[in-house]
Backbone as JSON, one array per atom type, in Angstrom:
{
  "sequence": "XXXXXXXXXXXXXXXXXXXXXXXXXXXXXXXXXXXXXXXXXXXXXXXXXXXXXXXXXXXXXXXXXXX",
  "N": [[7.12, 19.63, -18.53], [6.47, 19.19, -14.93], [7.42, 15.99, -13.31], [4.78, 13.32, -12.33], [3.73, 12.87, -9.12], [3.04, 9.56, -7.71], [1.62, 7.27, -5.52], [1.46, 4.53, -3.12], [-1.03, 2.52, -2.84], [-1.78, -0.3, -1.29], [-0.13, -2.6, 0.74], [1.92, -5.4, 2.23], [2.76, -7.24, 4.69], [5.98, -8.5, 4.94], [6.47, -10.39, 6.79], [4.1, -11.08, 8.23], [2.08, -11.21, 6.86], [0.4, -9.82, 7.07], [-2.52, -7.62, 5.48], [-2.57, -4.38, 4.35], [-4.45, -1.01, 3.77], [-4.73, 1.93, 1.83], [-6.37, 4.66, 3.25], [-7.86, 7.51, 1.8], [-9.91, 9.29, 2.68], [-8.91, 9.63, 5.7], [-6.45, 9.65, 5.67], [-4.73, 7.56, 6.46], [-3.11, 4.5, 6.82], [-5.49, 1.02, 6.75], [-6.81, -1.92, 7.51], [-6.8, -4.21, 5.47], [-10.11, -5.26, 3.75], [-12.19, -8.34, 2.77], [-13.85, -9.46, -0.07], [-16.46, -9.6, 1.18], [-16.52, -7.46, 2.65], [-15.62, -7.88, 5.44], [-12.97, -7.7, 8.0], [-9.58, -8.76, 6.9], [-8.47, -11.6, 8.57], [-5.64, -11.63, 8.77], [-2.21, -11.92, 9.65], [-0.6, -9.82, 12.04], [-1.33, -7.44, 14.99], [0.77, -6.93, 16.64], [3.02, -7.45, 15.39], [6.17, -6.51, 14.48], [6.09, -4.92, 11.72], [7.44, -5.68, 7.97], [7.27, -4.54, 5.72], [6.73, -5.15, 2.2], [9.01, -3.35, 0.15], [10.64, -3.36, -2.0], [11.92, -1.9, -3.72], [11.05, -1.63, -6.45], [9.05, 0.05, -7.04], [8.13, 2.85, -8.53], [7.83, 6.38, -7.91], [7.9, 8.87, -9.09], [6.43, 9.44, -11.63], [6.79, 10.48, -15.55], [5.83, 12.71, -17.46], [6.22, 13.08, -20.06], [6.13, 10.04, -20.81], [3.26, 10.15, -21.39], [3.27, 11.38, -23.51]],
  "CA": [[6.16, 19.44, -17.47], [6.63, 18.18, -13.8], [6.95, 14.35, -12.99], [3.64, 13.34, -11.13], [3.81, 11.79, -8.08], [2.66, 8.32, -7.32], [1.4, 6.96, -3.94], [1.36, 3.07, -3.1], [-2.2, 2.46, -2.04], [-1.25, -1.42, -1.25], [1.47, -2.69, 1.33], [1.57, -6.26, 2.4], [4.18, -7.29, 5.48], [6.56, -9.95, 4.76], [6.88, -11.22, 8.23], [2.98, -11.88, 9.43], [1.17, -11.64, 5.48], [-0.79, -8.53, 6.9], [-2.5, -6.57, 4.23], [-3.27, -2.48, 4.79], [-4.96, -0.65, 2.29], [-4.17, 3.51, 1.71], [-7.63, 5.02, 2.98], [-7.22, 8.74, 1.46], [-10.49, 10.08, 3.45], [-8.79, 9.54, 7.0], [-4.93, 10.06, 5.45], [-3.67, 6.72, 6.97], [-3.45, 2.53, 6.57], [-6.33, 0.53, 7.3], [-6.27, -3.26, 7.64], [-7.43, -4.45, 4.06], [-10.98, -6.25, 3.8], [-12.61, -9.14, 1.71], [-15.29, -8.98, -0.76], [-18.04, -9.63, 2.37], [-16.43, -6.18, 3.74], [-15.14, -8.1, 6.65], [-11.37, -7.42, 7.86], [-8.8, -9.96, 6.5], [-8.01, -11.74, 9.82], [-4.31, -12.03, 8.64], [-1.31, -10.76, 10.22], [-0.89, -9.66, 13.83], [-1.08, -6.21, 15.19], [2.22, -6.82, 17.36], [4.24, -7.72, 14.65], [7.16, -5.37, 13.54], [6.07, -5.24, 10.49], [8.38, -5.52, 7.43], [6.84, -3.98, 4.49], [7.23, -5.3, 0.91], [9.48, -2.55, -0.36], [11.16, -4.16, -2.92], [13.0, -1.1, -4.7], [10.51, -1.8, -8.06], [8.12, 1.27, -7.06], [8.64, 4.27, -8.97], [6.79, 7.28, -7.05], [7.41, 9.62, -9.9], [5.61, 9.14, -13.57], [7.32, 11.11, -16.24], [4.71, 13.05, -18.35], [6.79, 12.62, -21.65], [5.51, 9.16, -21.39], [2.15, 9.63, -22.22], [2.85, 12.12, -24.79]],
  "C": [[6.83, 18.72, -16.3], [6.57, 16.93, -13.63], [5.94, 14.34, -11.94], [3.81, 12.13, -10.32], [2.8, 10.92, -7.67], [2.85, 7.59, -6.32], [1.38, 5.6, -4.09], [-0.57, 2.79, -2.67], [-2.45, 0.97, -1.54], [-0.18, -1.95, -0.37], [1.11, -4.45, 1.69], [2.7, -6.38, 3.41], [4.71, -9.05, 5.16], [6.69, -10.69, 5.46], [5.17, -12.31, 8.85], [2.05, -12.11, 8.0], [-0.03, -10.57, 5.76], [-1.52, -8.02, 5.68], [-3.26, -5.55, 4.75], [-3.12, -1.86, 3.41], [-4.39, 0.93, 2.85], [-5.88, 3.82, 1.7], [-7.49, 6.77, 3.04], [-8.15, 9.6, 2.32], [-9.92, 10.46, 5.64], [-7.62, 10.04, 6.77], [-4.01, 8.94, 6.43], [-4.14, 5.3, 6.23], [-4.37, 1.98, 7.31], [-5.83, -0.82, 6.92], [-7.7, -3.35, 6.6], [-8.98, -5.25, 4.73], [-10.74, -7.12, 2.77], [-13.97, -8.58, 1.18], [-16.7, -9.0, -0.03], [-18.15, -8.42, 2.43], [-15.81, -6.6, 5.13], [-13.3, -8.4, 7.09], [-10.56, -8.87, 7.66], [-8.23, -10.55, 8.21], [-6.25, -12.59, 9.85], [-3.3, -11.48, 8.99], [-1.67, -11.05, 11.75], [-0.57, -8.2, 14.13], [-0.1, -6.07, 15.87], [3.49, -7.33, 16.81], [4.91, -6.7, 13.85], [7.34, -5.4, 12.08], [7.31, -4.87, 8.89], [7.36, -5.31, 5.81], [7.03, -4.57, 3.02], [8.06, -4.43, -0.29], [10.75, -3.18, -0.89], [12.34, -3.39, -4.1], [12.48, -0.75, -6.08], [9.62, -0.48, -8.16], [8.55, 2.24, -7.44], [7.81, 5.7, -8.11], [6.76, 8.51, -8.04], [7.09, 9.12, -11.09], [6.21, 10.43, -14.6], [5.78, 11.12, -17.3], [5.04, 12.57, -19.58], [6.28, 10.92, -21.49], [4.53, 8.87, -22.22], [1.8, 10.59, -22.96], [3.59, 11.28, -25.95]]
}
C-alpha cells in the first residue's frame, strides 16, 4: 500500500509566539483562537515569521504500521 500523507494543522513562530491554525474550508492559515473564540492577540503580523520546523514531522505514515 501507499504511505499516507500527513498535513501539520498547527505552526507556532519562534520569533513573535504567533499561533496559526490549518483552516481546510478556505485552504490557508488562520490566526489560532481561545476557548471564548476570540483571536489569540499574540504575535505580530509584521514579523518574518520563523516557523517551528524542527525536522521531527514526518508527512508520510507508513500503512504497514497499523497492520
Amino acid at each position: 500500500m501507499a504511505p499516507t500523507l500527513r498535513t501539520p494543522s498547527e505552526r507556532t513562530c519562534e520569533r513573535c509566539g504567533r499561533i496559526e491554525v490549518w483552516a481546510e474550508g478556505i485552504g490557508t492559515w488562520r490566526l489560532a483562537v481561545d476557548e471564548a473564540g476570540d483571536p489569540h492577540a499574540v504575535g505580530s503580523p509584521y514579523c518574518i515569521h520563523e516557523w517551528d520546523i524542527n525536522g521531527t514531522f514526518a508527512p508520510f505514515e507508513s500503512d504497514a504500521a497499523e497492520a
